[in-house]
C-alpha positions in Angstrom: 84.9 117.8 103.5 85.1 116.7 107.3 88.8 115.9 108.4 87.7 111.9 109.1 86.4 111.8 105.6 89.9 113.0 104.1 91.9 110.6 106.4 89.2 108.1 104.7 90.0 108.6 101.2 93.9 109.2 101.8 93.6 106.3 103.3 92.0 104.6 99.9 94.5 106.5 98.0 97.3 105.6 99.6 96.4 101.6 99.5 95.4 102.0 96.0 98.0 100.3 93.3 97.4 103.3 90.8 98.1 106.3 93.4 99.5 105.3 96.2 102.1 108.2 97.8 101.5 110.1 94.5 98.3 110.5 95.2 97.5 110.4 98.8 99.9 112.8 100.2 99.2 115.6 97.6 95.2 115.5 98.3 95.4 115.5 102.1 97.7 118.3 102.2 95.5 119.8 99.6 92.1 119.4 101.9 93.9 120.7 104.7 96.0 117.6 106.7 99.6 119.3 108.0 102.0 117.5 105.6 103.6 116.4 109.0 100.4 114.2 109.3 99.6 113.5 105.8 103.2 112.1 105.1 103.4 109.3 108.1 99.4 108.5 108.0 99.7 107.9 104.2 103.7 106.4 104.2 102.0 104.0 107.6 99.0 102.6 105.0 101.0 102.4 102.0 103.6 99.7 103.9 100.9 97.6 104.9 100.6 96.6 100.9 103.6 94.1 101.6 102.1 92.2 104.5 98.6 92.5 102.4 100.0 91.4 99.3 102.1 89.1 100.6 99.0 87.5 102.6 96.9 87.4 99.2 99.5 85.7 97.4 100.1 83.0 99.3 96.2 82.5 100.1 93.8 83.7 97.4 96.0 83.8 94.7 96.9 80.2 94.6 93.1 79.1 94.5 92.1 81.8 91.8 95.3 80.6 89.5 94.4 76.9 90.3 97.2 74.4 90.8 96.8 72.6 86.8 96.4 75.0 83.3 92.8 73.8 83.5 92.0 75.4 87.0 91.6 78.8 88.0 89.9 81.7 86.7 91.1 82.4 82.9 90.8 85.9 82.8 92.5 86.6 86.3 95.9 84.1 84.9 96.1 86.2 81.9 95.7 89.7 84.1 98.4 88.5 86.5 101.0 86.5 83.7 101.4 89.9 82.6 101.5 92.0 85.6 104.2 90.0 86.7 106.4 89.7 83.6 106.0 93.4 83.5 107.1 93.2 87.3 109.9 90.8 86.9 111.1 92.9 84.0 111.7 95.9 85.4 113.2 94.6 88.9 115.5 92.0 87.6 118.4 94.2 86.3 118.6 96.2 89.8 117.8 93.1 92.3 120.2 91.1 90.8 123.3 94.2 91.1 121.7 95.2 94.2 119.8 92.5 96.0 116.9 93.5 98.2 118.1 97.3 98.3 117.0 97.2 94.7 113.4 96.2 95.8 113.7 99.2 98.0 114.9 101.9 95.0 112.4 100.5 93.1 109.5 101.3 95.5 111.4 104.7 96.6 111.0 105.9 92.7 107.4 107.3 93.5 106.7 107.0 89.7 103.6 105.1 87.8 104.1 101.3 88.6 107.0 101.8 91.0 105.1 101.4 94.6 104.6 99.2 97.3 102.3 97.1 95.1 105.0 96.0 91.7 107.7 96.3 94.6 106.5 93.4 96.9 105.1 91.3 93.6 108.9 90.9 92.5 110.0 90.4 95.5 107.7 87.5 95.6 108.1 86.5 92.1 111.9 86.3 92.4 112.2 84.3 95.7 112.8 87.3 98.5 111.5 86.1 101.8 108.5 87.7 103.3 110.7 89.7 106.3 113.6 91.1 103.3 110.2 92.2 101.2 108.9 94.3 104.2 112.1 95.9 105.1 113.0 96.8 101.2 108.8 98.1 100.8 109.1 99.9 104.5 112.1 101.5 103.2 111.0 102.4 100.1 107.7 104.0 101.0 109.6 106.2 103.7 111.7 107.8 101.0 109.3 108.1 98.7 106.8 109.4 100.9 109.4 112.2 101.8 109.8 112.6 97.5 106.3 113.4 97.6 105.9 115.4 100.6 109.0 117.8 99.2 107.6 117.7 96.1 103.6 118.5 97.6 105.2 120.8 99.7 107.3 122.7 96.0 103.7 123.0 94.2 102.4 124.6 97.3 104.4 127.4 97.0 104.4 127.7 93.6 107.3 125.4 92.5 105.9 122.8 89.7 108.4 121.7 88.1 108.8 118.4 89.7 104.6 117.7 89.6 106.0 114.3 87.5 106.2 112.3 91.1 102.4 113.8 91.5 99.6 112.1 90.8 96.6 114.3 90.0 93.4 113.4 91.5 
């Protein structure tokens, strides 16, 4: 595999809601990208998800929703009523002790559903402005970028016992 076409798909993997870090950082160091280029390249793309998702939610998501229950696409309200009680859920108890720092833990947690992604939806959904969302997400993706990279860094040399923050690809 050429080096442009793994920047390419750690690129994809690192905007990607179901990967993200996990994903991106582990399978350019594994085809060959210095973790000291894999870990800024990836943590640089996965930041741009606030601005991105901030954009699409205050564009595209109000015409697919629709302004009256009768309007908007069915299926997409029911995807995103339950992404965002899922969201709202599991941000509430820590914004509300910890205020956008919380948003920030949250995103740093480089678990399943704890990115960039759930991270700048709550922020949205519970009234953050756009410029407190970006620093919280931009925080959160350095440190959990450097979560990863440690971690990437562990199974390289044989050291697997923290693979959980890994996704496998």
């Amino acid at each position: 595999m050429s080096v442009f076409s793994v920047l390419l798909w750690t690129a994809f993997f690192s905007f990607l809601p179901i990967s993200e870090l996990r994903g991106a950082i582990p399978f350019a160091v594994a085809n060959g990208i210095p973790w000291y280029w894999a870990y800024p390249f990836a943590a640089f793309l996965n930041a741009l998800v606030a601005p991105v998702c901030w954009l699409f939610l205050s564009t595209l998501h109000k015409l697919f929703y629709g302004a009256s229950p009768e309007k908007g696409i069915r299926w997409y309200k029911k995807f995103f009523d339950r992404f965002v009680e899922r969201a709202r859920e599991k941000l509430k108890s820590g914004v509300e002790k910890w205020g956008w720092l919380g948003i920030a833990i949250f995103v740093a947690i480089p678990l399943p559903m704890t990115g960039a992604w759930t991270g700048t939806l709550g922020a949205w959904v519970l009234g953050f402005s756009k410029r407190w969302t970006l620093a919280a997400v931009i925080l959160g993706v350095v440190i959990a970028g450097a979560i990863v990279t440690v971690v990437t860094l562990l199974a390289v040399q044989g050291i697997t016992t923290l693979n959980i923050f890994i996704k496998e690809i």
